[in-house]
N, C-alpha and C positions, 0 to 999 in steps of 0.2 A: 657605190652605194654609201650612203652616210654614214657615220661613225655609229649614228644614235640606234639606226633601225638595226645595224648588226651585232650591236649590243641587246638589244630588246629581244633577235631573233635568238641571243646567244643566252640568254636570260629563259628566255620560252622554252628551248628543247630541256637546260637543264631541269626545269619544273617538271616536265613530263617522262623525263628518266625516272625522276625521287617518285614520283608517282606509281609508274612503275614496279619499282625496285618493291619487295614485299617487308609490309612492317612487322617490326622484331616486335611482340608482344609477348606477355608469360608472367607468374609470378617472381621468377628471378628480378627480371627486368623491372619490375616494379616494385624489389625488394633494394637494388639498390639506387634505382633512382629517389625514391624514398627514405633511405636507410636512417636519416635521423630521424625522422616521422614514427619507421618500428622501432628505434632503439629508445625514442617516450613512450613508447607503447606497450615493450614490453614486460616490466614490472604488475602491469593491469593483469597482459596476456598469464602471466605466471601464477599471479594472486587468484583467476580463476581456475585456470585449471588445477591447481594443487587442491583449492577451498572448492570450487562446483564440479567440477569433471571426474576431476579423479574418486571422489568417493560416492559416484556414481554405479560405481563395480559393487555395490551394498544392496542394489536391488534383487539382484541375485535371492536373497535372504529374504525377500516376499515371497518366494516358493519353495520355501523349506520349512520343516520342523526344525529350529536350529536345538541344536543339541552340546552344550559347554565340555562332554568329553570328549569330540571328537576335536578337530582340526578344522579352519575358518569356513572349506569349502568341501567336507566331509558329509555335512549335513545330510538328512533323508528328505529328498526332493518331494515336493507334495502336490506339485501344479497348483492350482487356482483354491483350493480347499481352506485356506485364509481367507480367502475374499468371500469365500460362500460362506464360512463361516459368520462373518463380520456384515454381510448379508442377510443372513436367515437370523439372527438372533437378533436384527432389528439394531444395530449397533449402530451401523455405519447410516442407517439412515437419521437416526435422531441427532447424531453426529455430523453431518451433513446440512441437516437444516439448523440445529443452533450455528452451526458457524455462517454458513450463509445468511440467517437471520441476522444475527448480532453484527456483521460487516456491511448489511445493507443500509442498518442502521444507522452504524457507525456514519457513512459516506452519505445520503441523503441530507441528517440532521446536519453530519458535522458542515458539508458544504452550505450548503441553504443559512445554517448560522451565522458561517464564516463570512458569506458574502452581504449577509444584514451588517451585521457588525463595521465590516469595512467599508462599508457605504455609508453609517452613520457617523465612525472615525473622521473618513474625509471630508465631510461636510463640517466638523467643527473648525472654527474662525480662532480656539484662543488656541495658539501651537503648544504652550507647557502646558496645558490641561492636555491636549491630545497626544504627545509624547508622553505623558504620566500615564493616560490612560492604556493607552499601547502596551508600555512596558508591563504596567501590573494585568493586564490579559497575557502577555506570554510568559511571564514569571513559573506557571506554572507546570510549563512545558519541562523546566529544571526537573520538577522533583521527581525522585525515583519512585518507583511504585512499589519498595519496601516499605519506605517514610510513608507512602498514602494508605499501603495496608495498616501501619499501626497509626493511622488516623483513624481511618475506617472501624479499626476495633476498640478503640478505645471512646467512639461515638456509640457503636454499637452492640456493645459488650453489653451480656444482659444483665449481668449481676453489677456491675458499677459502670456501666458505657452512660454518657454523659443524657446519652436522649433518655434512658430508664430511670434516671436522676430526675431528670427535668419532670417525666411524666410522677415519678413519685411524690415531688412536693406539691402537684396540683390532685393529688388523691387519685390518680390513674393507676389502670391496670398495665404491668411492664408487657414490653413487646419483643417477641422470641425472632429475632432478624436473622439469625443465624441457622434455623429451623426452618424459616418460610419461603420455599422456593422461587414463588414470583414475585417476590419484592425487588431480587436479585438483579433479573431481567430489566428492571429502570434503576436498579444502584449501578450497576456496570454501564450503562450508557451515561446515564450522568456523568461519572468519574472518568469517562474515556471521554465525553465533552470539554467537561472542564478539566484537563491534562495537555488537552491537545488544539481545542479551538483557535486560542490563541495564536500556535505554528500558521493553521492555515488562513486566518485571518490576518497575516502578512503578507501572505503571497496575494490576494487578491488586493490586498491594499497596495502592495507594489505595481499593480497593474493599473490600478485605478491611478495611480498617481502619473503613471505613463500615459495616461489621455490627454490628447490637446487641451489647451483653457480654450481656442477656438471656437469646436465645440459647442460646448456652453455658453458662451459669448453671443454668436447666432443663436443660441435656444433664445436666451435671454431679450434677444431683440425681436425675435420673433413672436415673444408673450409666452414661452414655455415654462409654467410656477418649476417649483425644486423635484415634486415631484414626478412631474412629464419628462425632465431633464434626468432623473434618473431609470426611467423604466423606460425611455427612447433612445440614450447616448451609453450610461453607465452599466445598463445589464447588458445591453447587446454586446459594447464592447468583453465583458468580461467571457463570454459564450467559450469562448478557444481556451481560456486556460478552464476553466472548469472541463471540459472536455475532458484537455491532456491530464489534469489530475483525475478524471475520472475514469479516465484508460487506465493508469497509472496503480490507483487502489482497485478496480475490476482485476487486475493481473494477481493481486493476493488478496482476494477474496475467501480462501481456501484454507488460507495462513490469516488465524486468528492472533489478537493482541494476546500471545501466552504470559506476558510477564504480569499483564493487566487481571487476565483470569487466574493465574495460579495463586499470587501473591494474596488475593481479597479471598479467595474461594479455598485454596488450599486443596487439603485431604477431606474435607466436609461432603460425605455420601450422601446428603441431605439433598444435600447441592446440584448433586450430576443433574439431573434431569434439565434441569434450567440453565444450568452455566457450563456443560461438560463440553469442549469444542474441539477438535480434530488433534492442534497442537497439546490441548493437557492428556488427552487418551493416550497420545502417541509418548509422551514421556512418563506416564502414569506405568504404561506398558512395560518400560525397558525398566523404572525403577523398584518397582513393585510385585510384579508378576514375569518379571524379566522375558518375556515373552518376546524375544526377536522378530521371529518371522511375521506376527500378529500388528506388531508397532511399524515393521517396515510396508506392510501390505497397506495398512490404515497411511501413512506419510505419504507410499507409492499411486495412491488413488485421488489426497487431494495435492499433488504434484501435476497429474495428468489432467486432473480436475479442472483448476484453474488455468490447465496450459491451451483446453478447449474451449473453454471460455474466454480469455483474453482475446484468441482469437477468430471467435467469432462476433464476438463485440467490435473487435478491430473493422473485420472482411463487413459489417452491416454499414459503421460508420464511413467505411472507406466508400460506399458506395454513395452513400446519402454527399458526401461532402468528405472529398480526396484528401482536402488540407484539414482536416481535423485528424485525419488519424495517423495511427503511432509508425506505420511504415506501409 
């Protein structure tokens, strides 16, 4: 027999032995065939579990009266009596829908903004005008929202804020900002606009700038003005990341801008009605009325909140179109 075919045969059984033979599979096994892969990984794995996992054992403390004489886990257990509470006296619902409102807001305006802007950005021809303009739209993203609250107060401070100025030397009557609940409702959107539009108006603008000039090129030859070229090449494309950003803020929906509200709003009871959102109640709670089990009930409800929602946002998308969604 030929050398070649009894190599071939001797080639063939061994394929069919390894076949045989059963594969070694397990986490071990893929902990060291991996092992530098987990040894990057886990400084990640640690920083969660210490900061999200571990103080996870605080939920406990949604169904207690906690009580400061006894010991962490002493407490008199009170089953759901929080949550009815924060139920029945209407709390949790007006709580509920200012923060849902104000994050709807926020993610509608800010996206729809975000993507005029960067559409209009890439379409300019002089580059240091659009580099200039770019920069001073994100500039803003910088400032803390200490600096913006004594912006805010010192335009609308009644007794010398700049706008009560303004209307005083044209013989008007001063206007009580800090007093009127629904004014609030469009100051906080504005200020959460302009803080932040700019951020997302780079990401789309990165995106747009990753489109073929091809593209365009065939629109162009095929008689398509700027703006058939944009509402047939340039939104379309853009469809996937707005998406992923919009999975992305759908998941803290729940989780209001606290810095944004606390800072402008403060301690002002004037206020609650309009500006009160899930995160100021929940630390309103532990600073003021030290109320434990009351703030961890309120936190523990928009946790599960949003953890139901993200995921049913996911499970509809996933269905409509697999490659949009988040897993």
């Amino acid at each position: 027999m030929p050398t070649g075919v009894i190599d071939f045969i001797h080639i063939d059984l061994i394929e069919r032995r390894s076949n045989r033979m059963p594969k070694k599979h397990g986490l071990l096994r893929e902990l060291v065939t991996n092992r530098i892969m987990f040894l990057m990984l886990l400084p990640t794995l640690i920083f969660f579990i210490i900061n999200s996992y571990t103080p996870m054992v605080g939920i406990y403390y949604a169904f207690t009266q906690f009580d400061f004489n006894t010991s962490l886990f002493n407490s008199q257990f009170v089953g759901l009596k929080n949550f009815e509470f924060l139920w029945k006296s209407g709390v949790l619902m007006k709580l509920t829908l200012n923060t849902i409102g104000y994050n709807l807001a926020f993610i509608l305006l800010g996206n729809v903004l975000a993507i005029a802007l960067a559409i209009l950005l890439s379409e300019l021809k002089t580059q240091w005008f659009k580099k200039l303009t770019q920069s001073i739209m994100f500039l803003p993203y910088f400032v803390s929202f200490v600096i913006l609250s004594v912006i805010v107060y010192n335009v609308f401070n009644y007794e010398s804020g700049f706008l009560n100025t303004l209307l005083a030397k044209f013989s008007a009557e001063p206007v009580d900002v800090y007093n009127t609940p629904w004014v609030w409702v469009f100051l906080i959107i504005l200020f959460y606009l302009w803080k932040n539009l700019g951020y997302s108006m780079v990401i789309y603008l990165a995106t747009i700038t990753g489109i073929s000039e091809e593209y365009y090129e065939a629109a162009k030859i095929d008689g398509a003005n700027i703006f058939q070229r944009i509402w047939y090449i340039t939104v379309p494309m853009l469809k996937t990341t707005f998406v992923m950003l919009l999975l992305f803020a759908l998941g803290s929906i729940m989780k209001g801008q606290f810095d944004l509200f606390y800072q402008l709003v403060g301690n002002n009871g004037m206020l609650y009605d309009t500006t009160d959102i899930l995160d100021t109640y929940v630390y309103r709670s532990l600073k003021v009325t030290f109320d434990i089990g009351m703030s961890t009930a309120a936190g523990l409800y928009q946790s599960l909140f949003g953890f139901i929602l993200i995921m049913t946002v996911n499970s509809i998308i996933k269905k409509i179109n697999s490659d949009y969604a988040l897993f």
